[in-house]
N, C-alpha and C positions, 0 to 999 in steps of 0.2 A: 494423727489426722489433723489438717487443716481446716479449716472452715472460713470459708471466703465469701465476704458482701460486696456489691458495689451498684451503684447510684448516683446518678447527676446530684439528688438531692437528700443526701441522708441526715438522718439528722442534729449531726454535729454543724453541718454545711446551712443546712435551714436554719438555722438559730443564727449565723452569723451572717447571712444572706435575706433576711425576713422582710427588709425592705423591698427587697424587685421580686418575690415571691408572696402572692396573695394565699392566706392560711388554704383557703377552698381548695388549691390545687396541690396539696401536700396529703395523705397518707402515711397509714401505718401497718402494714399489712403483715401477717401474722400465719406461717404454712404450721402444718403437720405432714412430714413426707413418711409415710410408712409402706416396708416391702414386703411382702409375703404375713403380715400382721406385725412387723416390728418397726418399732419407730425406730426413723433413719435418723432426722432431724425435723427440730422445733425453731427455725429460725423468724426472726421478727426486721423485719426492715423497711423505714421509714424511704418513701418514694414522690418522686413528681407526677402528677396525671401525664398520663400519651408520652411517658419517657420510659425507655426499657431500663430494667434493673434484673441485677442476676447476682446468684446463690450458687456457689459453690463448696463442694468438698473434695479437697485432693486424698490421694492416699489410695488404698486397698478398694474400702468401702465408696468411692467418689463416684458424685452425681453431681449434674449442673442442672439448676431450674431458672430461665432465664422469663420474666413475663413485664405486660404493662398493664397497666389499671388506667381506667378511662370511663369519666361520669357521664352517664348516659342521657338524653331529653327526659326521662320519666323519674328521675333520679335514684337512679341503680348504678351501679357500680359494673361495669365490663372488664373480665379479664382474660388474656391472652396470656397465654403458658407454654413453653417447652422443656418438659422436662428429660433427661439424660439420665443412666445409667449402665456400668457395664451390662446388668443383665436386660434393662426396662427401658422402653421410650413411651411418652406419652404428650400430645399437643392439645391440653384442653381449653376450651373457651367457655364461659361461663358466665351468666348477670345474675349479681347477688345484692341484697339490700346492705346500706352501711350497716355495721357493726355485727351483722350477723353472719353465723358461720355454717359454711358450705364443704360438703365432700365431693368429690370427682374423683374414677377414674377405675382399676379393674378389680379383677380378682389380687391381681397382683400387686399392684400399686397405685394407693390412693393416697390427694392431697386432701388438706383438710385448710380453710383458710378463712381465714377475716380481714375484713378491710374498714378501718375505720377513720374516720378526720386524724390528722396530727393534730398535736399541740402544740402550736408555735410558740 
């Protein structure tokens, strides 16, 4: 199995980019994908605010979670999600406080997620 990240701004790219990027609009967002009660994947990937970023897995067991994270007026955290699987689809939106961790989603499959400041 594969396991594939990508992002305008991850953060190998953020460290060498820190200058035309203000810390505030960097994250570090953190899923739990589980199906039927099993963890699929534990992926961690650092992102730009209002830039789409997506997670992949190839292979047998492959799902794509593609979302964007975006700070809200009240300062919440907004996330847009689509997640994929051969067996599962889910499109959740959700506002979560920084650093704290949120679930979404069914009987069958729920994310689990935190979003918190990077570390420039």
């Amino acid at each position: 199995m594969k396991l594939v990240a990508s992002a305008v701004a991850l953060f190998v790219c953020a460290v060498f980019s820190a200058t035309t990027l203000a810390a505030e609009d960097l994250y570090k967002v953190s899923f739990e994908i589980r199906e039927a009660g099993e963890l699929r994947s534990s992926p961690m990937v650092g992102v730009r605010a209002d830039t789409e970023a997506s997670i992949s897995q190839d292979g047998e067991g492959w799902f794509k979670l593609d979302f964007t994270v975006s700070p809200t007026e009240n300062g919440t955290i907004e996330l847009n999600a689509v997640y994929e699987s051969a067996t599962h689809n889910l499109a959740p939106m959700m506002e979560l406080e920084l650093g704290k961790t949120a679930t979404i989603g069914t009987d069958d499959v729920q994310l689990t997620v935190t979003v918190e400041p990077a570390d420039v």
